[in-house]
C-alpha positions as CSV (number, residue, x, y, z in Angstrom):
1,X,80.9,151.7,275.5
2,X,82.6,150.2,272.2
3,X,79.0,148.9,271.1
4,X,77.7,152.6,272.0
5,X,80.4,154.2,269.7
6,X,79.8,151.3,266.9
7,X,75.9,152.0,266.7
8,X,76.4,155.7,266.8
9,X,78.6,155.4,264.1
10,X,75.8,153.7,261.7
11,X,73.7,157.4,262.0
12,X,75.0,160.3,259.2
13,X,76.4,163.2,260.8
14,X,73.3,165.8,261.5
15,X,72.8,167.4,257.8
16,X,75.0,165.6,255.5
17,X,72.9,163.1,252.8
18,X,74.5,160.4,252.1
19,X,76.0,161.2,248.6
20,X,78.0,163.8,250.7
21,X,79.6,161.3,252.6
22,X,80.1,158.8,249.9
23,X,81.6,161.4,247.7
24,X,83.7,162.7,251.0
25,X,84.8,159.4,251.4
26,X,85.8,158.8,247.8
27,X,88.0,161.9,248.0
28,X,89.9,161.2,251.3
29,X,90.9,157.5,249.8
30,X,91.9,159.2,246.4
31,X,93.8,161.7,248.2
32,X,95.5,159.1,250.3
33,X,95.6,155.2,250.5
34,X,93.4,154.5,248.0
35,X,95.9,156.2,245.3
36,X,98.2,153.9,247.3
37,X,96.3,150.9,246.2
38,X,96.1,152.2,242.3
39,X,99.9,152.7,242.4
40,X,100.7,149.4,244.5
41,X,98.5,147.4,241.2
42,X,100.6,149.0,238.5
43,X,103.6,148.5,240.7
44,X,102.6,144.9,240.5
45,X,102.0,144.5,237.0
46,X,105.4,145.9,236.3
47,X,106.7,143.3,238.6
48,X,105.0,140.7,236.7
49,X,105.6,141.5,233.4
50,X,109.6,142.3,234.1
51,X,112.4,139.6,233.3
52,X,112.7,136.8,236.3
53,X,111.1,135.8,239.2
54,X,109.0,137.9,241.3
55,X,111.8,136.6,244.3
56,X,114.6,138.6,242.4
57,X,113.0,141.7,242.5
58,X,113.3,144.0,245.4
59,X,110.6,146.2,247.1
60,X,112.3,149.1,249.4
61,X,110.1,150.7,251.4
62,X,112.5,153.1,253.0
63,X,115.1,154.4,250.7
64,X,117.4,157.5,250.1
65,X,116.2,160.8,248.3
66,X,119.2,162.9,248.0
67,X,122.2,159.8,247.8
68,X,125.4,160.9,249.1
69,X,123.4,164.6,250.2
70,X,122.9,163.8,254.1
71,X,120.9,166.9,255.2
72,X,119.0,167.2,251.9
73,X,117.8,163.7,252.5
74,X,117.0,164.6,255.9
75,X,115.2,167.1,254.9
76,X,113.1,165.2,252.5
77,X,112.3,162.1,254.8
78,X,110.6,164.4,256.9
79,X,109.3,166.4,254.5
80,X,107.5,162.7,253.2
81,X,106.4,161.7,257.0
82,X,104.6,165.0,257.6
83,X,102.8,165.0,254.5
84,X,101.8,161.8,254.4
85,X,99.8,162.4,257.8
86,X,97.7,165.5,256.1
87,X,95.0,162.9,255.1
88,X,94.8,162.5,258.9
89,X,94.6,165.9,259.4
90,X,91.6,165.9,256.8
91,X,89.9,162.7,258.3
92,X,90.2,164.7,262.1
93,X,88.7,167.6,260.6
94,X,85.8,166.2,259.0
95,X,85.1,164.1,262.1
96,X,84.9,167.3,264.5
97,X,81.5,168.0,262.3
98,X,80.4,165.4,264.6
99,X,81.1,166.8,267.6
100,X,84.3,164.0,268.3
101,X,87.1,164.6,266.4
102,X,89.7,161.5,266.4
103,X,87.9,160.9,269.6
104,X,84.9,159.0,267.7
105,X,87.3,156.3,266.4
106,X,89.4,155.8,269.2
107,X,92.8,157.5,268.3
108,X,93.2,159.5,271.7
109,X,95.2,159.8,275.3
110,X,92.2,158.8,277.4
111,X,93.7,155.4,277.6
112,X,97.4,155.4,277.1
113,X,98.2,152.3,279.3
114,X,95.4,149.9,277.8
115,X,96.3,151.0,274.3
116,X,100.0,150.4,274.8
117,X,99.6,146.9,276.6
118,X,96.7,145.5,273.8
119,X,98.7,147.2,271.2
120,X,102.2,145.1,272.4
121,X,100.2,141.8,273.1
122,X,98.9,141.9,269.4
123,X,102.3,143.0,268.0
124,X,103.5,139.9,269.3
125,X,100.7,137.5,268.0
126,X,101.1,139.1,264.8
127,X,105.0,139.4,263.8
128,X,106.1,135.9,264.1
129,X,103.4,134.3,261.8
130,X,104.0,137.6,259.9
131,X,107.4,137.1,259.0
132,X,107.5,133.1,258.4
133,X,104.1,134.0,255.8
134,X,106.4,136.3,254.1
135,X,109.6,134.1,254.3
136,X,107.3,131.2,252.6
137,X,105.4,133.6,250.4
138,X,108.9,134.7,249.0
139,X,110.5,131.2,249.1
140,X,107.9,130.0,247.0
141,X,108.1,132.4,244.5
142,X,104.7,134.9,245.2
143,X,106.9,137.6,246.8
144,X,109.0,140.4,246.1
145,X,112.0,140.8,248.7
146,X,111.0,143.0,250.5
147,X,113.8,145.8,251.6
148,X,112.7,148.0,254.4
149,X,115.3,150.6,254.5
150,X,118.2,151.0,252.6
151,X,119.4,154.7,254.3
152,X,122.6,155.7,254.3
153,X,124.8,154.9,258.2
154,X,123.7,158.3,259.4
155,X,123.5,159.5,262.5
156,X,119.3,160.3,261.8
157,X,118.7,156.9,259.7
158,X,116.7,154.8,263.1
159,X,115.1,157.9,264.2
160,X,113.6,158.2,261.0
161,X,112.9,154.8,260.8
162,X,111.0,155.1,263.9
163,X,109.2,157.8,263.0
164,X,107.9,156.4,259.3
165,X,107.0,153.4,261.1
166,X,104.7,155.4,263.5
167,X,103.5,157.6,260.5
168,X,102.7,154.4,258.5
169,X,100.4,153.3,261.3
170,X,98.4,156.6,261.8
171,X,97.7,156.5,258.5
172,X,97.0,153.4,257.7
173,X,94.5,152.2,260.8
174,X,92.9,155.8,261.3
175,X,91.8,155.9,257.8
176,X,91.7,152.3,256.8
177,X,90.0,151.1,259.9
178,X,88.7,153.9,262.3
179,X,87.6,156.5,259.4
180,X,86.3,154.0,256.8
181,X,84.2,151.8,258.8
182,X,82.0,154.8,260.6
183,X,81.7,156.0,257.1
184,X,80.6,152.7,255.2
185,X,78.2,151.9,258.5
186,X,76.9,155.5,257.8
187,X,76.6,155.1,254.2
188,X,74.5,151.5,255.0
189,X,77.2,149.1,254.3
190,X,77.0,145.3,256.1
191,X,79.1,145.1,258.8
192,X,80.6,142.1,256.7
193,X,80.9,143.7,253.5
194,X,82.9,147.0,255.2
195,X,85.3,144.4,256.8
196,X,85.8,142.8,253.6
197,X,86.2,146.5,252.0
198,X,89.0,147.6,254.5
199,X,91.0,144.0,254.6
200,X,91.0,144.3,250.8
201,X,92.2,147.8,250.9
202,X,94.8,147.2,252.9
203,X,95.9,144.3,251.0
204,X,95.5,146.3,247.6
205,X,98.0,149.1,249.0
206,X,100.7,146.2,249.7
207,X,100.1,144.7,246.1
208,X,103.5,146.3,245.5
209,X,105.5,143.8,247.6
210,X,103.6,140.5,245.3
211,X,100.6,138.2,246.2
212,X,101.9,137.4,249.8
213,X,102.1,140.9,250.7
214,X,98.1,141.2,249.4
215,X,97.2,138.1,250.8
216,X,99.0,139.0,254.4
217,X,98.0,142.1,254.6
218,X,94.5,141.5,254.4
219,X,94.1,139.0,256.8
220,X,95.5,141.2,259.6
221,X,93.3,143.9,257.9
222,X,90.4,141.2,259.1
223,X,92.2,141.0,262.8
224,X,92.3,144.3,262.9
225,X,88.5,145.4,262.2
226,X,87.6,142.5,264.6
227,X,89.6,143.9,267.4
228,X,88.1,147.1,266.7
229,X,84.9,146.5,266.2
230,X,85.5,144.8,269.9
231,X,87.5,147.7,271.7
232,X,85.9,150.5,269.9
233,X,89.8,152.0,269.4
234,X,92.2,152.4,266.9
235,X,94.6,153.5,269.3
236,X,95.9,149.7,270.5
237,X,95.9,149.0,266.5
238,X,98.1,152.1,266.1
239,X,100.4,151.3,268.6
240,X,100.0,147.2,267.3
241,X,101.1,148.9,263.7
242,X,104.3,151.3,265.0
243,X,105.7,148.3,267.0
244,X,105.7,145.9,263.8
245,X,106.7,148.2,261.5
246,X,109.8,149.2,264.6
247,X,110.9,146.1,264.6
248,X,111.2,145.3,260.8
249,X,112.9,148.6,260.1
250,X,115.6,148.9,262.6
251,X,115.6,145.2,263.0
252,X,116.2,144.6,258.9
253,X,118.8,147.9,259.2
254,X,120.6,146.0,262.4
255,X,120.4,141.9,261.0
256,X,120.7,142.7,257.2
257,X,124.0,141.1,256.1
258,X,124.5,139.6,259.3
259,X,122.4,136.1,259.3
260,X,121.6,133.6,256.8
261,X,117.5,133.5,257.2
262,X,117.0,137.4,256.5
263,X,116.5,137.7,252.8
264,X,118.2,140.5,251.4
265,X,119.6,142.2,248.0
């Protein structure tokens, strides 16, 4: 069935020439994680070109928008997650031209179980080496630290860790992985050079955090087309996503401080 879903997704949607869908595609990266990946580079060359080592700066990737404000930065954190999912909304939209919806890439309930327990097994292949590449990256000087929250000790800060985690990984695999490789494989694209496209991507859109966050990134951006491209589904790479970015949230909000191995600021 995967196979089935891979080769249907190599044939344009009935109607639509191939500029279409190479201009649609254009537009739903510039509206989204593309723009990511332009603000991540300038990010980076501020980094660069700043006084000190790359090590001293800090990256936060959760942070307060109303300090000292409570329910006004309640109200913007969610304001931020729901917004940042429209692009989904867009992607799910253009896909039902095709008669599928999310369906065609996987992101559904037909197969909740499966999803969860792949998702979970690859979470746990992936975090450890994850966090020593970072700890080396950062140790040797290619790194930013890397803060992932830095909310105030409010009763809503780990629910809305939790829920940018799982936001960060609909985003990122529906549109990096699901959306973009039917629509490189429609537009003609090698199935090498649209891996190479989407690992790249995905490291360009962590460029912010320093060379190790590029260089990391993209390789699992490789694991994860090639465990696509073998389950057909971005639903066990969703769930694979929410459960790394779950743990390095709440784990940095509970550990931070507390031992000597976590870097912090």
């Amino acid at each position: 069935m995967a196979e089935q879903g891979l080769r249907d997704a190599s044939l344009p949607p009935g109607g639509l020439s191939r500029g279409v869908l190479r201009s649609e595609t254009l537009i739903v990266l510039a509206l989204s994680l593309g723009a990511s990946a332009v603000s991540a580079f300038i990010s980076f060359v501020g980094s660069l070109t700043k006084p000190g080592s790359l090590k001293e700066q800090a990256a936060t990737l959760n942070g307060s928008y109303a300090p000292g404000r409570p329910w006004l930065d309640l109200s913007w954190q969610l304001f931020g997650i729901a917004t940042a999912l429209v692009p989904v909304v867009l992607v799910a939209h253009l896909l039902m031209r095709e008669g599928a919806g999310l369906r065609a890439i996987g992101f559904d309930r037909t197969r909740p179980w499966s999803d969860l327990g792949r998702g979970t097994l690859v979470a746990a292949g992936i975090g450890s080496a994850g966090l020593a590449f970072y700890l080396a990256a950062r140790a040797s000087g290619f790194n930013l630290t890397v803060v992932p929250e830095s909310l105030p000790d409010v009763w809503w800060k780990y629910p809305v860790l939790i829920l940018s985690a799982v936001q960060n990984s609909v985003l990122e695999e529906v549109i990096v992985v699901g959306y973009l490789l039917r629509r490189l494989g429609q537009l003609g694209w090698s199935p090498m050079a649209a891996l190479m496209a989407s690992a790249v991507l995905r490291g360009s859109y962590h460029l912010y955090q320093g060379v190790g966050g590029f260089i990391g990134n993209m390789v699992m951006g490789v694991v994860f087309v090639l465990l696509y491209r073998r389950w057909g589904r971005v639903g066990p790479l969703v769930v694979a996503h929410a459960l790394l970015d779950i743990v390095a949230f709440v784990g940095y909000g509970l550990l931070a401080g507390r031992v000597d191995w976590l870097p912090t600021v």
